[in-house]
C-alpha positions as YAML, in Angstrom:
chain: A
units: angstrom
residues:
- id: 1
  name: UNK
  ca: [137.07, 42.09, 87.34]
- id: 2
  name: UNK
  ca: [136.01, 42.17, 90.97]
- id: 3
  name: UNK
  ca: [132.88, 40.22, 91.65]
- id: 4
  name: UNK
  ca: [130.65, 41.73, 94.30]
- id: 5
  name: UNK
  ca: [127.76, 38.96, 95.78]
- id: 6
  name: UNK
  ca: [124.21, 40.18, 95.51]
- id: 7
  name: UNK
  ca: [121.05, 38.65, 96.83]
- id: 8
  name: UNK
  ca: [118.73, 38.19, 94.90]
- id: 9
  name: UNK
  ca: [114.85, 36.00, 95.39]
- id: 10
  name: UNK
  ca: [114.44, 32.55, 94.08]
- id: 11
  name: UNK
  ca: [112.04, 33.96, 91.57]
- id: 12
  name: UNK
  ca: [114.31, 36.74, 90.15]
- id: 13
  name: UNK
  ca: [117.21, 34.40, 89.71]
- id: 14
  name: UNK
  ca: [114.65, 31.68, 87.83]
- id: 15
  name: UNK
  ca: [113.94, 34.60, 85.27]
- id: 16
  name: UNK
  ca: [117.81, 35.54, 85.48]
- id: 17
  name: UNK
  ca: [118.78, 32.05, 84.31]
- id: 18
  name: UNK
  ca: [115.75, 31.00, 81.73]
- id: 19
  name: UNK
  ca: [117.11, 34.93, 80.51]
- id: 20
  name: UNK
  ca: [120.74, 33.69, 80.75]
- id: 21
  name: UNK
  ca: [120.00, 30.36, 78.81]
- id: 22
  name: UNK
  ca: [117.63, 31.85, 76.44]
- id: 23
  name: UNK
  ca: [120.20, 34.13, 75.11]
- id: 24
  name: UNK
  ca: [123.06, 31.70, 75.42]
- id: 25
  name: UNK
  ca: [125.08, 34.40, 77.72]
- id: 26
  name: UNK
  ca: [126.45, 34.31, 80.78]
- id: 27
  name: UNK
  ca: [123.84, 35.09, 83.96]
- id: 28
  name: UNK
  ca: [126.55, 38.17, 84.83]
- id: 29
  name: UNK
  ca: [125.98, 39.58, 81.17]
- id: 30
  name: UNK
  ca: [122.13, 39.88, 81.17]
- id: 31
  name: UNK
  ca: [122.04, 41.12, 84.82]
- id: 32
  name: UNK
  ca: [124.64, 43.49, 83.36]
- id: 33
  name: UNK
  ca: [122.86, 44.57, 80.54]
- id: 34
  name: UNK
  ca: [119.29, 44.82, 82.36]
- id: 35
  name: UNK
  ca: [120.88, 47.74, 85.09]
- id: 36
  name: UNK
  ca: [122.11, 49.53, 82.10]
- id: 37
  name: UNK
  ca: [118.75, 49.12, 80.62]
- id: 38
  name: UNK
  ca: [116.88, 50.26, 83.77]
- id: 39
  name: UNK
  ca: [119.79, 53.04, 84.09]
- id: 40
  name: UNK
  ca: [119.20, 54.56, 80.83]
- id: 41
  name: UNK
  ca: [115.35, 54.27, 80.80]
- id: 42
  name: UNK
  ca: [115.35, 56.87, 84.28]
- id: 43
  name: UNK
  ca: [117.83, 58.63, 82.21]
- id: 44
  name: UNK
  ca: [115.53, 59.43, 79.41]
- id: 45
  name: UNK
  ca: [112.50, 59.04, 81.73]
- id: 46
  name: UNK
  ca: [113.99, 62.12, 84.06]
- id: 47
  name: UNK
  ca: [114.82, 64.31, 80.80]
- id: 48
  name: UNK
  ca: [111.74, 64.28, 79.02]
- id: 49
  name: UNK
  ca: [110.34, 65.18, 82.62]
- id: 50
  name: UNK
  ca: [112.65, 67.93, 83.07]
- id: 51
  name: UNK
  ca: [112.01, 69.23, 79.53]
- id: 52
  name: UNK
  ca: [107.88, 69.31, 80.35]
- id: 53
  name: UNK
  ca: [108.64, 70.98, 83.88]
- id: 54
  name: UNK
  ca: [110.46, 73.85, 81.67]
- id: 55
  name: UNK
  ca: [107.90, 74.11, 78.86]
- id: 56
  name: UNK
  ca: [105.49, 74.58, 81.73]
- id: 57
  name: UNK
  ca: [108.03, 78.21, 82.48]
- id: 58
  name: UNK
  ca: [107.17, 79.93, 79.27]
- id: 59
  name: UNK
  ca: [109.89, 82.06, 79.79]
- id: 60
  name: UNK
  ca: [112.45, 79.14, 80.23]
- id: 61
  name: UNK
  ca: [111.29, 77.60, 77.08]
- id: 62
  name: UNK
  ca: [111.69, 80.35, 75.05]
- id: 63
  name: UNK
  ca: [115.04, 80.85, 76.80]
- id: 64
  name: UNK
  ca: [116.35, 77.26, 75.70]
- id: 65
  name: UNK
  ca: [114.41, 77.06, 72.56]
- id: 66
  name: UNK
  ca: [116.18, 80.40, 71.42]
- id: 67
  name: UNK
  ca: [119.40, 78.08, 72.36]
- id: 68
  name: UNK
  ca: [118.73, 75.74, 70.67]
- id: 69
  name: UNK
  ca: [118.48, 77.65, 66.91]
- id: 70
  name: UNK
  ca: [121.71, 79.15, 68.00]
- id: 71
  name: UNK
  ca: [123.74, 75.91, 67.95]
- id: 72
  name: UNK
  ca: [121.52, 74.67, 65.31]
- id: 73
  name: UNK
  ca: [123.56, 77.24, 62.85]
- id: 74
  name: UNK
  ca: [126.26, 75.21, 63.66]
- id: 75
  name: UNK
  ca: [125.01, 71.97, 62.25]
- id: 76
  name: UNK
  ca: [125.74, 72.94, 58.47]
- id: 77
  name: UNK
  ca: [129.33, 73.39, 58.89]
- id: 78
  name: UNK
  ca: [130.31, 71.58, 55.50]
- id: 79
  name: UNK
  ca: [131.23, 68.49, 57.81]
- id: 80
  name: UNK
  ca: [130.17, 65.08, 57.79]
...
């Protein structure tokens, strides 16, 4: 794995290690899992704002909610 230096303030790598010791992993694997964490919260943050911007076009939303029951005839398909 290639290791990249970041900088970081004395205050944010307290909380990184106290994290780090608290969990008994590795100060790499919670600053790992905390950018996935903030990268998947804008994820689903940005979606359920996209999805209000198109309920807000009526004729959108009917146009994706009439999508929607089309693949949802697909769901029953006898497969687990």
């Amino acid at each position: 794995m290639q290791a990249h230096t970041v900088r970081i303030t004395a205050g944010d790598h307290a909380v990184l290690t106290e994290l780090a010791k608290s969990s008994g992993r590795s100060m790499s694997a919670v600053l790992s899992e905390a950018i996935k964490e903030l990268h998947r919260t804008r994820l689903l943050r940005q979606t359920n704002e996209a999805y209000e911007r198109l309920k807000q076009n009526r004729s959108a939303w009917g146009e994706e909610a009439q999508e929607r029951r089309l693949w949802e005839i697909t769901i029953p398909d006898g497969r687990e």
